[in-house]
MARBA-3410 file (N, C-alpha, C, O; in Angstrom, 1 decimal):
102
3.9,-44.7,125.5,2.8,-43.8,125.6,2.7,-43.0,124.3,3.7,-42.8,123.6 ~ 1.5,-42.7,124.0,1.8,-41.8,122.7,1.8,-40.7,122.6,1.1,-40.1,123.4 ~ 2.4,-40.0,121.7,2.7,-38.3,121.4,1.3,-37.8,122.2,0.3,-38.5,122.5 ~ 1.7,-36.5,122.4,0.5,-35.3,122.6,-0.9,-35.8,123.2,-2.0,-35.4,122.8 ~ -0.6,-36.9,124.4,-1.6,-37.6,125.1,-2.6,-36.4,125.8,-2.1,-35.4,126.5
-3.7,-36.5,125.7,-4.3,-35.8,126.7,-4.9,-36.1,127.7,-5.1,-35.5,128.7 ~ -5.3,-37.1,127.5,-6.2,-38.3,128.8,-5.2,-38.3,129.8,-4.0,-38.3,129.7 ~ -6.1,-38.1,131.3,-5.7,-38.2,132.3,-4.5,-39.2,132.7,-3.5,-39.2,133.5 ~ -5.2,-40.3,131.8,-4.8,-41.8,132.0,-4.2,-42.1,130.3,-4.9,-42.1,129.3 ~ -2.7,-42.4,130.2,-2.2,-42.3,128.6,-2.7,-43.8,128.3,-2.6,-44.7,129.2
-3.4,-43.9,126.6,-3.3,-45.2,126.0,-1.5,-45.8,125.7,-0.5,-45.0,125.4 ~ -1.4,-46.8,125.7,-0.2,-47.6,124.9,-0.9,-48.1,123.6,-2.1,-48.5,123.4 ~ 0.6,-47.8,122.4,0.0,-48.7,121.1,0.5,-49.6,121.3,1.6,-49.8,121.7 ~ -0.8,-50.6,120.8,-0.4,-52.0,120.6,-0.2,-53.1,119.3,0.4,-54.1,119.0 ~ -1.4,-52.2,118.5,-1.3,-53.2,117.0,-1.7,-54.2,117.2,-1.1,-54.9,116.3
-2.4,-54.9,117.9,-2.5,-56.4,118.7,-3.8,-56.6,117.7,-4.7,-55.8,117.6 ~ -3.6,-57.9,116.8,-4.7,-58.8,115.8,-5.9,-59.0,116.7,-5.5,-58.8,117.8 ~ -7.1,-59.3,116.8,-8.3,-59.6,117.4,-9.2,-60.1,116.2,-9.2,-59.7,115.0 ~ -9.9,-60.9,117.0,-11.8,-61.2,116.7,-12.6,-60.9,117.4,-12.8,-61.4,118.5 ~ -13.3,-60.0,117.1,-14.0,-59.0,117.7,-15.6,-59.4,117.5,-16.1,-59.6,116.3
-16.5,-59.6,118.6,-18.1,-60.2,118.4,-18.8,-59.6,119.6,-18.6,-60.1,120.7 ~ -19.8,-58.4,119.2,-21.0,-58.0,120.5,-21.8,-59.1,120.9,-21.9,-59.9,120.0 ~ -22.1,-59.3,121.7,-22.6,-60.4,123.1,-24.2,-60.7,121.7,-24.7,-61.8,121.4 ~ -24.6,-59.8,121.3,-25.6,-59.9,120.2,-25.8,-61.1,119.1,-26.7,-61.8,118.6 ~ -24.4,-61.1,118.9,-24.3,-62.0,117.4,-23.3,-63.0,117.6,-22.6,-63.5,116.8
-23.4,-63.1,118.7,-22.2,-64.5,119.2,-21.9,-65.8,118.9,-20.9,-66.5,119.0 ~ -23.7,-66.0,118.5,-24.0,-67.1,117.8,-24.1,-67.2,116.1,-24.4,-68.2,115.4 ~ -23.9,-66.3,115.8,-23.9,-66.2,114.2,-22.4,-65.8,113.7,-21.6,-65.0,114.2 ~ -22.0,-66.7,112.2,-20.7,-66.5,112.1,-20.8,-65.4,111.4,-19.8,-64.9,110.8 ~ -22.0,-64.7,111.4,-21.5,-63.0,110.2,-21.5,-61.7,111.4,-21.4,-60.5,111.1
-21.7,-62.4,112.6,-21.5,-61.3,113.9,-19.8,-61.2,114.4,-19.6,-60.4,115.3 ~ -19.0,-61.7,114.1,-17.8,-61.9,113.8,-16.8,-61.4,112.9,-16.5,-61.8,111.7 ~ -16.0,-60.1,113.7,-14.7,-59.3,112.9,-13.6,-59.5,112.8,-13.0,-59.8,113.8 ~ -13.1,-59.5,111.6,-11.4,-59.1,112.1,-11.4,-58.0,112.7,-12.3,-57.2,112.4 ~ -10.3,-57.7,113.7,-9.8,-56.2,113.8,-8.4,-56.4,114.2,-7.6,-57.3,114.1
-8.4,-54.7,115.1,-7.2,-54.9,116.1,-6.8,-53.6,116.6,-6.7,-52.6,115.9 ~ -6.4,-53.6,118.5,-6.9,-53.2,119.2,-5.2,-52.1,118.4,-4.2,-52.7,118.1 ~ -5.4,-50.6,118.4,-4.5,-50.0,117.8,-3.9,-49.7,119.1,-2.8,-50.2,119.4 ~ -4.5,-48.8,120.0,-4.1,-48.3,121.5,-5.2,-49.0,122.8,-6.3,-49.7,122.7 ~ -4.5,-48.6,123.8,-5.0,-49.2,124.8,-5.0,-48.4,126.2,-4.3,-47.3,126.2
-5.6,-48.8,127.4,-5.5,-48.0,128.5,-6.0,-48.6,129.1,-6.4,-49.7,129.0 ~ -6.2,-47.4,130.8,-6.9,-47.9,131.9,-8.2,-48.0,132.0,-8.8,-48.6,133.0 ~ -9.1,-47.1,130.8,-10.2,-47.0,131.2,-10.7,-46.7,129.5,-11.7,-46.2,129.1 ~ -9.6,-47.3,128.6,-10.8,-48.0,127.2,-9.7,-48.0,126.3,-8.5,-48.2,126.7 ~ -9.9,-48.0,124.6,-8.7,-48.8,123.7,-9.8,-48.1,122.3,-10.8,-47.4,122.1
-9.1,-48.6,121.8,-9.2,-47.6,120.2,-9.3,-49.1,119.4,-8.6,-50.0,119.6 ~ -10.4,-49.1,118.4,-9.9,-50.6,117.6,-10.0,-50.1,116.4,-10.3,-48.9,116.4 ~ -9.7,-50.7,115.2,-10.0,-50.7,113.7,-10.5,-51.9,113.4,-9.7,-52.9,113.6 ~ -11.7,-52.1,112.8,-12.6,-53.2,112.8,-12.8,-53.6,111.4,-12.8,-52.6,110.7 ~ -12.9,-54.7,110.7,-13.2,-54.5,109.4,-15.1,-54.4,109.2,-16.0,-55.0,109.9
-15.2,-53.6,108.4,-16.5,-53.9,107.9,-17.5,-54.3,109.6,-18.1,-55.4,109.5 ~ -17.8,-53.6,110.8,-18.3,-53.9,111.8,-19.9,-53.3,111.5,-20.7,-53.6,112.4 ~ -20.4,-52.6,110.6,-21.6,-52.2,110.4,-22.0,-51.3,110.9,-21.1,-50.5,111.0 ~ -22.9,-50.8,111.4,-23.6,-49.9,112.3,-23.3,-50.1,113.3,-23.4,-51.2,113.8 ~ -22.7,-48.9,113.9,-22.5,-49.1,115.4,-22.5,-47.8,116.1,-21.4,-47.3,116.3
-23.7,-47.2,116.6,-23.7,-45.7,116.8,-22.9,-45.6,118.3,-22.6,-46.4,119.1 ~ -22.8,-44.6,118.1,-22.1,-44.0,119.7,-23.2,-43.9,120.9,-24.4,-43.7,120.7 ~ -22.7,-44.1,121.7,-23.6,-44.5,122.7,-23.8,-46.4,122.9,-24.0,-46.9,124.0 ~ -23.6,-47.0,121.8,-24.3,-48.4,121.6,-23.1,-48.7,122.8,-22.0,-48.1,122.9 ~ -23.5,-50.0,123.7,-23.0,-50.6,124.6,-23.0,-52.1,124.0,-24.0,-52.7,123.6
-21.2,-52.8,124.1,-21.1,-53.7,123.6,-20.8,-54.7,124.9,-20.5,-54.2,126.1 ~ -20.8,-56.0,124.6,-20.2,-56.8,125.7,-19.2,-58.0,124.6,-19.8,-59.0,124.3 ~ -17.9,-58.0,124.1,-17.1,-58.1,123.3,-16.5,-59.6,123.9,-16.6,-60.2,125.0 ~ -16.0,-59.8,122.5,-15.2,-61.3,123.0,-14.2,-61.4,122.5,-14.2,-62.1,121.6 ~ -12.6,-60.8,122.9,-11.7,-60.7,121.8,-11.0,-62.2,121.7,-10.5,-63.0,122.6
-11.1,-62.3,120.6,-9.5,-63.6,120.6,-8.4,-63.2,119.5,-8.5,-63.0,118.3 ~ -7.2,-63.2,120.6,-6.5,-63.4,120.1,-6.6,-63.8,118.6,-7.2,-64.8,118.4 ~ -5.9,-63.0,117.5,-6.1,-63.6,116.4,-4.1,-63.8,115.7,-3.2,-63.2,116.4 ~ -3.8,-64.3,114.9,-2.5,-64.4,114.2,-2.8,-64.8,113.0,-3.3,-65.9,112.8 ~ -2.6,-63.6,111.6,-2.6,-64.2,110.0,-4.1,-64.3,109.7,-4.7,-65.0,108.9
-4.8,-63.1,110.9,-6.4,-63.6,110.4,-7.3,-64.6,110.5,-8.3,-64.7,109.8 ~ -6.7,-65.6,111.6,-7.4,-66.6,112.1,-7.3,-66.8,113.2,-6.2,-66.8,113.7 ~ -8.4,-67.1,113.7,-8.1,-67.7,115.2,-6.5,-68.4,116.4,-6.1,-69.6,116.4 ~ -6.1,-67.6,117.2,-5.2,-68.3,117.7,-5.8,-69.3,119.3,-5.5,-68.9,120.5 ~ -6.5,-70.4,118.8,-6.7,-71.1,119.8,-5.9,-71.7,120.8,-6.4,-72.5,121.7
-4.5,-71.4,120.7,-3.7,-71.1,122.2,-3.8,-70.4,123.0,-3.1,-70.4,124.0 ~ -4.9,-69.3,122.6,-4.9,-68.2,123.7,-6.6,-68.2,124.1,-7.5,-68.5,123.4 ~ -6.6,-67.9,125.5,-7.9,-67.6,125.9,-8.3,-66.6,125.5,-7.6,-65.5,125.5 ~ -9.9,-66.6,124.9,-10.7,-65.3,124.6,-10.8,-64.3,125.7,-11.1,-64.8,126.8 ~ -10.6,-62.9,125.7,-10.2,-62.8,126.7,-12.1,-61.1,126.1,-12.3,-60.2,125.3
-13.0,-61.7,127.4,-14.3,-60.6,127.8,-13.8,-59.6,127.8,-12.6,-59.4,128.2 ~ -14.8,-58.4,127.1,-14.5,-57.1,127.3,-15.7,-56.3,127.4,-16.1,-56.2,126.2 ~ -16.6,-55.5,128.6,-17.3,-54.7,128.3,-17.6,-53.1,128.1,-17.1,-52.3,128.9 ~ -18.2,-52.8,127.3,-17.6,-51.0,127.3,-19.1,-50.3,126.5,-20.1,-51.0,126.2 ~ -18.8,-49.0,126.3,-19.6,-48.1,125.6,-18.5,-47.4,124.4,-17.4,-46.9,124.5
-19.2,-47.5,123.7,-18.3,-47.0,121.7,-18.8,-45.5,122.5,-19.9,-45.4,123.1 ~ -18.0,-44.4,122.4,-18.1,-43.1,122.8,-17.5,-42.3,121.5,-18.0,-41.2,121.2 ~ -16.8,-42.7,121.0,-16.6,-41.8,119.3,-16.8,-43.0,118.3,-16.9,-44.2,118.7 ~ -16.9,-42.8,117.2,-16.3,-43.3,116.2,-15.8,-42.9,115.1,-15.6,-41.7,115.3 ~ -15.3,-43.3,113.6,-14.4,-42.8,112.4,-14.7,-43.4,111.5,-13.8,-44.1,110.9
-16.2,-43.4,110.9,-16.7,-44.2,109.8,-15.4,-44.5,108.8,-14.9,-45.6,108.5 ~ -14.9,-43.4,108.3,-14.0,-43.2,107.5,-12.5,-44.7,107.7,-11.8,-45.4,106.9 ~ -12.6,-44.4,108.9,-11.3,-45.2,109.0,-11.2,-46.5,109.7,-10.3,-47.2,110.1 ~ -12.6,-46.7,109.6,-13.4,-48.0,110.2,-12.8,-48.2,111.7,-12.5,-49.3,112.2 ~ -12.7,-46.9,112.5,-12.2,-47.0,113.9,-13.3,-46.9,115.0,-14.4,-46.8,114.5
-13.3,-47.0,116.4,-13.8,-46.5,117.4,-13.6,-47.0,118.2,-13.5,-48.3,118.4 ~ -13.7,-45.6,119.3,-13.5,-46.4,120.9,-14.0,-46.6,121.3,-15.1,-46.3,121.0 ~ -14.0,-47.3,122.4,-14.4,-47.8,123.6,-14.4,-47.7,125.0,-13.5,-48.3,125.7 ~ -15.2,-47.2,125.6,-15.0,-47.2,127.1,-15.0,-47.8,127.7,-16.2,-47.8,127.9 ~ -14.5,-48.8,128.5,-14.1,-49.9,129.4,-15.5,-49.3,130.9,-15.7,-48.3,131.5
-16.3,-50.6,130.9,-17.7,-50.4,132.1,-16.3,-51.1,132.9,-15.4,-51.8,132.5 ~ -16.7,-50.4,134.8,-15.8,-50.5,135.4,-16.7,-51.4,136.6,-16.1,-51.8,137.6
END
């Protein structure tokens, strides 16, 4: 759990590699990020994205992570759906969360 949690519900850090793509650009290879999910929880997760572009608060994504290792695809693992609402973000630190649609 992490230090000085305030959420009802604590994130876990994870540091976990991803490919990260909104349901928008799924079909295009420049709608496709590296990232990786920093923390996590019951009801959303924190990422650091490279270079994800515009993405205002409020915007609702429908995500596709895969598993990534060394910055490439780990096609041993199933992509695993994710849908949510970006509720902050950290231009600066190329971060933002996510709220998990329930």
């Amino acid at each position: 759990m992490l230090e000085n949690e305030r959420r009802r519900d604590p994130r876990y850090a994870l540091h976990y590699p991803v490919i990260i793509c909104s349901s928008r650009a799924i079909d295009r290879p420049e709608g496709w990020h590296y990232g990786e999910i920093l923390d996590a929880g019951k009801n959303g997760m924190r990422l650091r994205v490279d270079d994800f572009g515009t993405l205002p608060v409020g915007s609702e994504l429908q995500m596709v992570c895969q598993p990534a290792r060394n910055r490439q695809p780990n096609n041993n693992c199933m992509p695993v759906p994710i849908k949510g609402r970006v509720v902050w973000k950290n231009a600066a630190g190329n971060q933002f969360a996510l709220k998990y649609f329930q």
